[in-house]
C-alpha positions in Angstrom: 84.1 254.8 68.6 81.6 252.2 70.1 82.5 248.8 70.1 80.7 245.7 71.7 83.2 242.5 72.4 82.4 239.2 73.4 85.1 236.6 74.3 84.9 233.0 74.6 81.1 233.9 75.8 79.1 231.0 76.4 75.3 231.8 77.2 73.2 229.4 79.1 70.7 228.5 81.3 71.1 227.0 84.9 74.4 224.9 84.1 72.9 224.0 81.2 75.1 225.3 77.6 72.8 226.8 75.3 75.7 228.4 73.0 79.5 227.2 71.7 81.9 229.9 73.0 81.4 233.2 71.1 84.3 235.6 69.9 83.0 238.6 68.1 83.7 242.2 68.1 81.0 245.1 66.5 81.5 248.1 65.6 79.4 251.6 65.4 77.3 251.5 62.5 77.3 247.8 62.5 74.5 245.0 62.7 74.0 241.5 63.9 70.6 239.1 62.9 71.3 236.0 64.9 69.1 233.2 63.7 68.7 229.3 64.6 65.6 227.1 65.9 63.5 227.2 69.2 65.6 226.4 72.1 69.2 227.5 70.1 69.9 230.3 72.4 68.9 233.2 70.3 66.6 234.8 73.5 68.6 233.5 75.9 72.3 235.3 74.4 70.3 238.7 74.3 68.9 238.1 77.9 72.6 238.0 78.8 73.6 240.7 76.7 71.3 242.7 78.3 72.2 241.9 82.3 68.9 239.7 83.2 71.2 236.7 83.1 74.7 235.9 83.6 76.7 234.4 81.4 78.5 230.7 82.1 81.9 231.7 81.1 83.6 234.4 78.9 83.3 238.0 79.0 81.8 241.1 77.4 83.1 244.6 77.3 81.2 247.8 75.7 84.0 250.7 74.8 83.0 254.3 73.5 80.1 255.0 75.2 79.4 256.8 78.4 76.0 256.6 80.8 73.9 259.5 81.5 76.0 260.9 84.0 79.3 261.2 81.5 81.3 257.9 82.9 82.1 255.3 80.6 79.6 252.8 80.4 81.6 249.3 81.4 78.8 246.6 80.8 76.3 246.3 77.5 73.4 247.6 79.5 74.8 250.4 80.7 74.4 251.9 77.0 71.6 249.3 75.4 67.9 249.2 74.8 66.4 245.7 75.4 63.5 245.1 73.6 62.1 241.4 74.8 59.2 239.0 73.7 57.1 241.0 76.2 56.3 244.7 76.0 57.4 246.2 79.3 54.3 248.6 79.4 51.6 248.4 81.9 48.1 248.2 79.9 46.0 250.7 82.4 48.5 253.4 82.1 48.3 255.9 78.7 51.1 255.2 76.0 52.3 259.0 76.9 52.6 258.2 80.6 54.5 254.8 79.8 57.5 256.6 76.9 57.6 259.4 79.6 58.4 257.1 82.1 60.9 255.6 80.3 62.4 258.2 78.8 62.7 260.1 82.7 64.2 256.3 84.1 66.4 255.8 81.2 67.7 259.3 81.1 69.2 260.9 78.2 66.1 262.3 76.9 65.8 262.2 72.9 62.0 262.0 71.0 59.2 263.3 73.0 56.7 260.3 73.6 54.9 261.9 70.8 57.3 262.3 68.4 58.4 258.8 68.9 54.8 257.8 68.3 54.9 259.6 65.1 58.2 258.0 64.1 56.4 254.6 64.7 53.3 255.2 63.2 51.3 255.6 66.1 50.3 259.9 65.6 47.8 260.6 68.6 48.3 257.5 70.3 49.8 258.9 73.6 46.3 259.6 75.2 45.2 255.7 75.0 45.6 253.0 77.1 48.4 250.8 76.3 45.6 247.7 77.0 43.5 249.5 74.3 45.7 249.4 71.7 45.6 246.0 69.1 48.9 243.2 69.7 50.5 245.0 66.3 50.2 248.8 68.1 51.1 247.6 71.2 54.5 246.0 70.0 55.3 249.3 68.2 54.3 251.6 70.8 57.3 249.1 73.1 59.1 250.0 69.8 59.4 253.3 70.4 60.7 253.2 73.8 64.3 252.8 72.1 63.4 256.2 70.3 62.3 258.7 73.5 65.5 258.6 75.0 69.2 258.1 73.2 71.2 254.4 73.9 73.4 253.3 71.1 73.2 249.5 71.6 70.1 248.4 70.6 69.1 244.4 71.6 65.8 243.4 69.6 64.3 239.6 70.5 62.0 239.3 67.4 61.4 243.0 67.0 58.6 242.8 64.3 56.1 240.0 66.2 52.7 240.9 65.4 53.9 243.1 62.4 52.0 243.6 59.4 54.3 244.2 56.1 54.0 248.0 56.5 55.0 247.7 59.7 58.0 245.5 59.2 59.5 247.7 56.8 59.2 251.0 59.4 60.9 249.3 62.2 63.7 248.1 59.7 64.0 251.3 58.3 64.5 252.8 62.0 66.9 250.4 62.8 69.1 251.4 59.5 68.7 254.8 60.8 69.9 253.9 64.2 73.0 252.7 62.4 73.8 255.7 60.1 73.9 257.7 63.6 76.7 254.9 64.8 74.5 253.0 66.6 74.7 249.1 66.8 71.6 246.3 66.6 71.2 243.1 67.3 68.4 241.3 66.5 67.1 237.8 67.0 64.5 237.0 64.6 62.5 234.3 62.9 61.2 236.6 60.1 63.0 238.8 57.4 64.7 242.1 58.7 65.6 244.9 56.4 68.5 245.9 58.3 70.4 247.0 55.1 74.1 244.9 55.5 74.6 242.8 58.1 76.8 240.5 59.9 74.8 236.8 60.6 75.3 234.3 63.3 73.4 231.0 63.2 72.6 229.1 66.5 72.1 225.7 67.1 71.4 223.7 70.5 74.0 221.9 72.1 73.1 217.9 72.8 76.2 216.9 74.2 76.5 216.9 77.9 80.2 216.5 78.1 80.2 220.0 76.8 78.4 222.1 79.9 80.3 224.1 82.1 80.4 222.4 85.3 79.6 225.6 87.1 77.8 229.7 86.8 80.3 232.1 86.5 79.9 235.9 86.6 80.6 239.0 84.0 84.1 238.3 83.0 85.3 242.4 82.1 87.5 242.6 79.1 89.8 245.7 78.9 
C-alpha cells in the first residue's frame, strides 16, 4: 500500500524557514490541496517534495511503491510526477515528440502520447508545435505528461493556470481518477479543485527570525 510520510519537515529556502515543521502521513487513494498566500511555501514544499530542493530539517519516506526497474522506490521522486508553474516542454519540438520523450525517460510506459491527448482534450494535437499551441493547450498538453507513463505520486503546483471552466473540471476529474486507481495528489493551488474529498493544509509565512534553522541539512530517510 503506498504511503507518503513527512516528519518534522521544514521546507525552505537558503537558511531561510518558509514552513513550521510538518508531520503528516497519506495514504493510496488519498489527496492533499495545500493553500496559503504568495511567499507561504506552497511552491517551495512541492519543490522539495519533488528533489529540486532540500529540505532544512526533517525527513520524508515514500513506502509501497517500486521504480521502473522493480526496487523499492526510497525517495518521493523516485515514484512522483512533478507538475511546476512552468511546462517542461520545448516549444519547437511536436507535442508527440515531447509525451514520447517523456514517457521513454520516465519509463513505465502507460497512455500513448495520443491517447493522453485525448484524455486531456487535446485529439490530434501530437503533430503541432508545442510553441503553437495557446497558454490553456499548452498547460494541458504538460498535463498529460503525468498520463503517458504510470507514477503514483502526483505533485501539481497550480495545475489548472490558464484553465478555462471546462478545462478545470477535466483535470479534476483525472486527478479523482488517479485516486480511485490508489494513486495520491497533491496540489497547491489558488483556485477551486474538484478533487472529490480531500485532506487541507493552510500555509502561512514565517516572520520570526528566531525560528530559522541555523543551517541546510539533507534528506533525513524515515524507515
Amino acid at each position: 500500500m503506498l504511503d507518503l510520510t513527512l516528519s518534522g519537515l521544514v521546507v525552505g529556502r537558503g537558511r531561510r524557514a518558509l514552513s513550521r515543521p510538518l508531520d503528516l502521513t497519506l495514504s493510496a487513494g488519498e489527496a492533499l490541496v495545500v493553500t496559503g498566500p504568495n511567499g507561504a511555501g506552497k511552491s517551495t514544499l512541492l519543490r522539495t517534495l519533488a528533489g529540486l530542493l532540500p529540505p532544512l530539517t526533517g525527513g520524508v519516506s515514500v513506502a509501497g511503491a517500486r521504480v521502473p526497474d522493480g526496487e523499492p522506490a526510497r525517495r518521493p521522486i523516485e515514484a512522483a510526477h512533478y507538475l511546476g508553474h512552468r511546462n517542461a516542454m520545448k516549444p519547437g519540438r511536436t507535442v508527440g515528440a515531447e509525451l514520447a520523450f517523456w514517457a521513454d525517460f520516465l519509463g513505465r510506459p502507460a497512455l500513448s502520447p495520443e491517447e493522453a491527448l485525448a484524455a486531456v482534450g487535446l485529439d490530434g494535437a501530437a503533430e503541432l508545435a508545442v510553441g503553437a499551441l495557446s497558454a490553456g493547450q499548452q498547460r494541458r498538453a504538460a498535463f498529460a505528461r503525468l498520463l503517458v507513463c504510470a507514477r503514483p505520486l502526483w505533485l501539481l503546483d497550480e495545475p489548472t493556470t490558464a484553465l478555462d471552466g471546462a478545462s478545470q473540471a477535466r483535470i479534476a476529474g483525472l486527478c479523482r481518477a488517479h485516486r480511485e486507481r490508489g494513486g495520491i495528489v497533491i496540489a497547491a493551488t489558488h483556485q477551486p479543485l474538484d478533487l472529490g474529498p480531500a485532506r487541507s493544509l493552510h500555509l502561512e509565512p514565517i516572520a520570526a527570525p528566531e525560528s530559522l534553522p541555523a543551517e541546510i541539512g539533507g534528506w533525513d530517510e524515515i524507515g
